[in-house]
N, C-alpha and C positions, 0 to 999 in steps of 0.2 A: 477431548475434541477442541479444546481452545484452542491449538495450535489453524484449523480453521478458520478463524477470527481474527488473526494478530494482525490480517489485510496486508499492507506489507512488511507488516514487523516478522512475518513467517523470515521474508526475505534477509532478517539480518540474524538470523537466528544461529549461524554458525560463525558471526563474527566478532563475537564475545572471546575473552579469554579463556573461555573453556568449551565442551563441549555440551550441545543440547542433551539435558536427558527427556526423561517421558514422564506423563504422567496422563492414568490410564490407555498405554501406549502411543500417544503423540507426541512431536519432541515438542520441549519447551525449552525456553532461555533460561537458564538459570544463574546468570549473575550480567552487569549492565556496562563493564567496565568496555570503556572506549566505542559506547552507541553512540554516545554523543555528538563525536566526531563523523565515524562511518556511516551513519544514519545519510545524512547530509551528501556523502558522496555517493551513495545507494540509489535516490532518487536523479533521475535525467537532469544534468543540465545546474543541480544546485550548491555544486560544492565552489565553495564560497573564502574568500581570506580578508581579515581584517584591515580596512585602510585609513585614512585618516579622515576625518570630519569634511575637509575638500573634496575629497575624491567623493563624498558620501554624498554631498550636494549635487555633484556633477551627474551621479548616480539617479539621484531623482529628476532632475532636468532630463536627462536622458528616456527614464521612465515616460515622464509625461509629453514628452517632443521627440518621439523613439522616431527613426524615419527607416528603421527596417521594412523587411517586407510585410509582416503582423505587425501591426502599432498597437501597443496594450493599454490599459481603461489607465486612469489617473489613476495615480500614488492613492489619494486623498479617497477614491474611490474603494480600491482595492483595501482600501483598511478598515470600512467603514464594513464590507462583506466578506472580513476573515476576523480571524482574533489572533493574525499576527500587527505588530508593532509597525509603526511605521520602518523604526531601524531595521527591522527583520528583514520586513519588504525589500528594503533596500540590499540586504546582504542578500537574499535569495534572486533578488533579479539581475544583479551583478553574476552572479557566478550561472546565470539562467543565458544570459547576456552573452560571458566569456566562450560558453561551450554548445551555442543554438544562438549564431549571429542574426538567423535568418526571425529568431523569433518563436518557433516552433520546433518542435519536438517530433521525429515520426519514428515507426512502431520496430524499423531497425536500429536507428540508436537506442532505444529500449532495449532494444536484445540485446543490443552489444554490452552494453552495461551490465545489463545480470549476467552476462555471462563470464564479466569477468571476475565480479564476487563469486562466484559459482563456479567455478573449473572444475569440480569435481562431482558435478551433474547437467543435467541438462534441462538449462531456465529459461528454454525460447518458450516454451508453451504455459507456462507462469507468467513470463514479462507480455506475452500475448495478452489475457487476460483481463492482467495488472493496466494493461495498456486501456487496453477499451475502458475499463471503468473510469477512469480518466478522460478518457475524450466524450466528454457528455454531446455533444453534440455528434459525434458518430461523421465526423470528415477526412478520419484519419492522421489527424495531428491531433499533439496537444499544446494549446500556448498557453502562454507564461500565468492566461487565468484562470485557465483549467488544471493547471500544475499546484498553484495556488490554494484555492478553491479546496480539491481534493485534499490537498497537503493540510490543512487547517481543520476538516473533517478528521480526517487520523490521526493529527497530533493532541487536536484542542477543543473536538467537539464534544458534546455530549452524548450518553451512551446510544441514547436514541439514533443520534444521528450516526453514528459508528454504526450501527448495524443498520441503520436502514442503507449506507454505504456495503458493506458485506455483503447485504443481501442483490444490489444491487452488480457486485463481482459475481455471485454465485448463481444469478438469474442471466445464463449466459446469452439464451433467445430474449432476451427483456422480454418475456408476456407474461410476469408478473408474479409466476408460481419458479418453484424452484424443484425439479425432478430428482428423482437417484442418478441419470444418467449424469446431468450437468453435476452435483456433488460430488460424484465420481472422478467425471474430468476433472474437477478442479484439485480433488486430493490428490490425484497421480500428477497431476502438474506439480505438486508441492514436493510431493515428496519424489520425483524425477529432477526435482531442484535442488532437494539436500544433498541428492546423492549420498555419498557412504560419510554424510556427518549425520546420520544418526546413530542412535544406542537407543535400546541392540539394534541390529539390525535386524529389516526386516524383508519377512519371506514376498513372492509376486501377488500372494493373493490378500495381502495385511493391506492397504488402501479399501480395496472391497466392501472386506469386515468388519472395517472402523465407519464405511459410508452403512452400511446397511442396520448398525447398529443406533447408530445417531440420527437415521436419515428417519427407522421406525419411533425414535422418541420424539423429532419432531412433528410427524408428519400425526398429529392428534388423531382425526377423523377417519385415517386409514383411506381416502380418497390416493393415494398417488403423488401427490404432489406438495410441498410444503408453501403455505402462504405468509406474506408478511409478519402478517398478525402472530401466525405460527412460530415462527424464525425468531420474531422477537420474546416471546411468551419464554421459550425455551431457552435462550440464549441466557435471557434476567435471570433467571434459575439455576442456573449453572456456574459453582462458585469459581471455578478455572475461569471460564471465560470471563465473566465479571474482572478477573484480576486482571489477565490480560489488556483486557480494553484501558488499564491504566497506564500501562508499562512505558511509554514513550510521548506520555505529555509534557514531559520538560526539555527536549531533545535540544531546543535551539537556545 
């Protein structure tokens, strides 16, 4: 079930040198060569190329006296509430910058993006998802500190905070529990995403089987529904996902 957990690392799970296998039938990544790079292009708006020290400057003047239509918080501030660098900062809002003049991010060039790592499934209703978790405020965009923000949670947070992020993606009505139905969605999202990179392949009713299997080991109390408390309990338990949660903390 880890591969429910990867958050968006699911998303680059076919863009490794080889192909995902499974384990206890969900794909995983099994080796890291060239995340590094693709990672960065994966996310809206962040792929990014190394300039010189000047332009690096210019880069933060820019940050902090942005006169697009979204003006984003200070350099000095944004770093203060991520645990990226200040360099980072600067590399991610440049290429945030280059490809989202306006400042913000909306839920079509989300699509469009997965879709083009994705040709050979269909990642509109994944980068849906993906998207809302991201727009914590619920306006329909995401800017450069909601990008941020998120991004710092997935690459460089703690485990806690990783899943209370997941649970977060996978509480799709926000009210707090998490149902078979929405788990559901969201596995058929994933795996409507891989499309035919997984091994083996699988049959229409294997999303289902794997929610109704996971969703009864979560859900302790046999109430229906799975609660934070719950999500997380079972998650720290679970030596796959454990692993998972580490896989993409060096990425930048």
């Amino acid at each position: 079930m880890s591969s429910i957990l990867l958050l968006s690392s699911e998303a680059v799970g076919c863009l490794g040198n080889r192909k995902p296998t499974c384990i206890s039938g969900y794909p995983q990544i099994v080796d890291r060569p060239g995340v590094r790079a693709r990672i960065m292009r994966l996310f809206p708006c962040s792929a990014a190329k190394k300039s010189s020290s000047s332009s690096q400057n210019s880069v933060e003047d820019e940050l902090e006296l942005s006169t697009v239509r979204h003006r984003p918080e200070g350099l000095e501030q944004l770093e203060a509430q991520t645990r990226f660098s200040r360099k980072e900062l600067q590399i991610l809002y440049r290429g945030f910058k280059n490809e989202c003049p306006s400042g913000v991010v909306n839920e079509d060039t989300f699509k469009d993006i997965y879709a083009q790592f994705f040709p050979q499934g269909d990642a509109s209703t994944y980068a849906h998802f993906l998207f809302n978790a991201f727009d914590t405020d619920h306006n329909g965009s995401v800017s450069f500190e909601d990008f941020v923000m998120g991004l710092s949670i997935l690459l460089r947070g703690s485990i806690q905070e990783k899943l209370n992020w997941a649970f977060n993606l996978y509480d799709i009505n926000k009210d707090g529990y998490i149902t078979k139905e929405e788990m559901l969605d969201i596995m058929k999202a994933i795996y409507d995403m891989m499309g035919k990179c997984t091994y083996p392949a699988l049959r229409e009713e294997t999303p289902r089987q794997h929610v109704e299997i996971f969703f009864q080991k979560m859900d302790k109390n046999k109430d229906g529904v799975v609660t934070i408390d719950e999500f997380i309990d079972c998650c720290q338990n679970d030596e796959n996902i454990m692993r998972s949660m580490h896989l993409f903390e060096n990425v930048l």
